[in-house]
N, C-alpha and C positions, 0 to 999 in steps of 0.2 A: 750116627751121622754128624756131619759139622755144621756148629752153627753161630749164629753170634749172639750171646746171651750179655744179661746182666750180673755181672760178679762181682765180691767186694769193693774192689778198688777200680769198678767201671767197667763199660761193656768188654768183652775178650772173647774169643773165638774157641768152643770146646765142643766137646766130642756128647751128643746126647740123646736120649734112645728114639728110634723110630716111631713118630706117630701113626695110629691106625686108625681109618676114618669110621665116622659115627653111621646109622643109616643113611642121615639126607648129607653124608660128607664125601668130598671127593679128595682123595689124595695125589699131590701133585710132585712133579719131579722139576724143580727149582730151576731155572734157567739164567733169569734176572728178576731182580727185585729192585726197586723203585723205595725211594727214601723219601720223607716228609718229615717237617717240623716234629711232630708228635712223638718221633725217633728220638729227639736232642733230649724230650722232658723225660722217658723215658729210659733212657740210658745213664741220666740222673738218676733212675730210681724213681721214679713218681708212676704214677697208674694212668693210663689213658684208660678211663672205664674199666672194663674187666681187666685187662690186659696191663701186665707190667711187674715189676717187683724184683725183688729178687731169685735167679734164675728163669727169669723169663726170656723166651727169641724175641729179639724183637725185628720190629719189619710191620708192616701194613697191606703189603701190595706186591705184587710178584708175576710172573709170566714163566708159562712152561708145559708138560706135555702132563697129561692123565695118566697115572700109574693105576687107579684102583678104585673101585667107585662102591660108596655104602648100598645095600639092599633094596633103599626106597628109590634109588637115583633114577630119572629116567632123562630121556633126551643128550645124552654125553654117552662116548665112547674111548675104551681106554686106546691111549695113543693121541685124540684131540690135543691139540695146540691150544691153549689155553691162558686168558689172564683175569686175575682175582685180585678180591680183596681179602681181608681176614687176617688174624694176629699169627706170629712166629715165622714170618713172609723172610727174616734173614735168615734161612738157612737150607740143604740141599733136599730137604723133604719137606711138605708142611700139608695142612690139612684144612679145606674151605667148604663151607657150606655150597650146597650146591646151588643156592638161590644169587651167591655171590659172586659166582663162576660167569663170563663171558668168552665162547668162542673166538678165538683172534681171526678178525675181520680181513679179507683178503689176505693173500699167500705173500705180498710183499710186505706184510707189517713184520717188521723183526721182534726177538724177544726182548732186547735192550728198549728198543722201542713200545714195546706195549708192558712192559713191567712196571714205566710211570703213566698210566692212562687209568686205572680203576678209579682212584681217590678222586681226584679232579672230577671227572666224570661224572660218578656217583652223588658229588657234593653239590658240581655245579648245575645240575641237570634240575636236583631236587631244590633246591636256591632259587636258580632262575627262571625255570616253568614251573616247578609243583607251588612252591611257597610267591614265590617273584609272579605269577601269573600275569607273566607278560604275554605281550597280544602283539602279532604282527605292527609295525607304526608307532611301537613304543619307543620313548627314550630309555637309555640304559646308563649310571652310573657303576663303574669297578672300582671302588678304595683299595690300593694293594695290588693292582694287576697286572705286576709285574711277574708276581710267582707263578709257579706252575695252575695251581688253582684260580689264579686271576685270566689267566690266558686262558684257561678253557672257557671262563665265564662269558667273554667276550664271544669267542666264537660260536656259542651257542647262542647268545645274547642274537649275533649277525645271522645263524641258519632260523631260528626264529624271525625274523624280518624285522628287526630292530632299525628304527628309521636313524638313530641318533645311539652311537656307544661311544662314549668316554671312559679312557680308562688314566689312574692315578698310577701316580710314581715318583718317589724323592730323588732317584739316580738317573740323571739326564741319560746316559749311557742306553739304558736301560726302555725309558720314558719313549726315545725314541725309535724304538724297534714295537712299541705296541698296535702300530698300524697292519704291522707283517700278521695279525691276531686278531683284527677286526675292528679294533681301535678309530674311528673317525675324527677324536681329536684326545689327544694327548698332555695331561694337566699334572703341574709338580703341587700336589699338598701341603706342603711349607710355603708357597708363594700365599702372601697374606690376599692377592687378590682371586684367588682360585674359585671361591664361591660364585663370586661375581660374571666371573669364567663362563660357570656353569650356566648361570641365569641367562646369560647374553645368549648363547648357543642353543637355547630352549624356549627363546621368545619369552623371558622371564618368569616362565613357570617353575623350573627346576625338573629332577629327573622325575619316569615317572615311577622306574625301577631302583635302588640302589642296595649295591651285591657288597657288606662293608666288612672287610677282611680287616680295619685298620682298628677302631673303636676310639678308647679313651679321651684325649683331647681334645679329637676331632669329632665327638659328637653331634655338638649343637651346632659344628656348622653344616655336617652332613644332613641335619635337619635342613637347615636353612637353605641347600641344594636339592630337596626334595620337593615335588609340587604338592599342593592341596591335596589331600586324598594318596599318595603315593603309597611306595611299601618300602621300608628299608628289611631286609634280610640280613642279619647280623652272625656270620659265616666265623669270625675271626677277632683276636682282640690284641692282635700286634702291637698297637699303641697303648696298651694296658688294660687292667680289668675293672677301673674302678675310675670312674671321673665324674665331675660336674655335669650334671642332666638337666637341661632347663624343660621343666614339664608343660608349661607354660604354652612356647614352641609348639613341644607336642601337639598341646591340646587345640592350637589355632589353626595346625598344618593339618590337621584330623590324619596322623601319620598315622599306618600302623607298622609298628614294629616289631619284626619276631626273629628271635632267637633258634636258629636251627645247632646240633650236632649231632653226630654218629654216639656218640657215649651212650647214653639213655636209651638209644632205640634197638628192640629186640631184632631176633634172627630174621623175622618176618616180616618185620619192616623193612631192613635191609634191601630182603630180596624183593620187596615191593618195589622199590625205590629203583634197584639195578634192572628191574624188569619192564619198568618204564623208561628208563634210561636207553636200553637196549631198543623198543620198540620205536623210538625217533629216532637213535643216531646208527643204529648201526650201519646202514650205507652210507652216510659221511663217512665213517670211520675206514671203511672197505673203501670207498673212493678216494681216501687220501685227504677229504676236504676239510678233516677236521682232527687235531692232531698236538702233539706237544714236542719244543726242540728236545733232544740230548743236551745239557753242558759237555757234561764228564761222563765216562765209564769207568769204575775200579775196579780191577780185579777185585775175589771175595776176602782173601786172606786181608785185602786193604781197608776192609769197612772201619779201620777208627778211622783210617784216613780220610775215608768220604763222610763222617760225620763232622770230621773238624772242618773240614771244608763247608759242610752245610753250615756250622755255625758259625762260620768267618760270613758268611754272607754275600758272597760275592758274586752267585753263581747267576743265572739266566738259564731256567727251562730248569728239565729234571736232572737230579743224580742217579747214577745207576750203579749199584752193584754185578756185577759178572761172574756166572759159576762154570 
């Protein structure tokens, strides 16, 4: 089959053998696939957790029909319209646990469409209600919610009943389309008076949630935009991995801060995660009401071209690969 691996001289498109799925595995017949950051480190070369290396497919995420289903599968049918997550998502076969598998929600969701919806999904769902345990009348901080993964956060942020979502952004362009996503007010993170922003619009408390995709720099002020008792969920580290922490802060805002990722967490946490994911959203998702734009579609033979794109940076909403 075709796929897009990791080769010497960078990812390239080859010819390589058919996956067969495990008991709890389902095999799927590739429709579209859905691009994410973790593609760029990867196709450097670097390991997203188990996944990566040399010779590896890469990809995350993907939509498309049930070709074959392991021994133990129940609930799925071959034929099912289908979108997942799981490693070797760029190529025309691939292979997902079945706890990681979701049904595509109503008949008008396309497969371009729901090929960038697992990631987001899975991440923000468990962000913003598992770990964020926000409560109807919360405020909501988004550092980064520009990206695909920021826009979902919002939106779940608002079907949770979020009385207050802010979402962050350094590209006005950009900043200003976060309403269309649930956004109630709109804040650039280089404006040195952004914190201040924040306090004003929360009656000086600060958030009471914050989803922070950004990290480094902006630490201590994402503290200082947090209320007493808050939670920050530290999702992402865009502005680097290592910065100045005032503990201090910490220790006065009684913040707690946790560190979520997919890396660490086994198969059955996953499907925990997807399965409570599923049990809130999946009629948003079938009604339409909850959702991520397209930028781009590339055809598949073009995936350098949609990675160089992902890492020019430019884009608004998901990239998509097309098979």
């Amino acid at each position: 089959m075709k796929a897009f691996v990791v080769g010497p001289q960078g990812p390239v498109i080859a010819h390589v053998p058919e996956p067969s799925p495990g008991p709890r595995e389902v095999l799927v017949r590739v429709r579209a696939c859905g691009l994410n950051r973790a593609d760029l480190g990867m196709a450097a070369g670097h390991h997203h957790g188990a996944a990566g290396g040399a010779g590896a497919v890469l990809g995350l995420e993907a939509a498309g029909e049930v070709l074959a289903l392991g021994a133990e599968v129940d609930g799925l049918r071959v034929g099912d319209r289908i979108m997942c997550s799981g490693s070797g998502a760029f190529a025309e076969l691939m292979v997902a646990d079945a706890g990681r598998v979701t049904p595509m929600p109503g008949a008008a969701l396309g497969f371009e469409q729901a090929a960038g919806l697992p990631v987001a999904l899975q991440t923000m769902h468990d962000a913003v209600i598992t770990h964020g345990q926000l409560r109807p009348g919360g405020t909501v901080l988004v550092q980064g919610a520009s990206s695909g993964v920021g826009l979902m956060a919002m939106q779940i942020a608002r079907w949770r009943g979020a009385s207050l979502v802010i979402g962050t952004s350094t590209d006005p362009s950009r900043r200003a389309r976060l309403g269309e996503f649930g956004a109630h007010l709109a804040l650039d993170s280089a404006d040195v008076g952004w914190v201040g922003q924040v306090l004003e619009a929360t009656a000086g408390l600060g958030a009471d949630v914050v989803i922070d995709q950004v990290s480094g720099a902006l630490t201590n002020q994402t503290m200082r935009a947090t209320r007493i008792l808050g939670r920050i969920v530290n999702v992402g580290r865009l502005g680097g991995m290592r910065a100045d922490f005032d503990f201090d802060l910490h220790a006065l805002r009684r913040i707690s801060y946790i560190g979520v990722t997919f890396r660490t967490r086994s198969v059955a946490e996953v499907a925990e995660i997807n399965a409570r994911m599923r049990t809130d959203l999946e009629a948003e998702l079938a009604a339409g009401r909850i959702g991520l734009p397209v930028d781009r579609v590339f055809a598949f033979d073009d995936a350098a071209a949609a990675l160089e794109h992902m890492r020019a940076n430019r884009h608004f909403g998901k990239l998509i690969l097309q098979l």
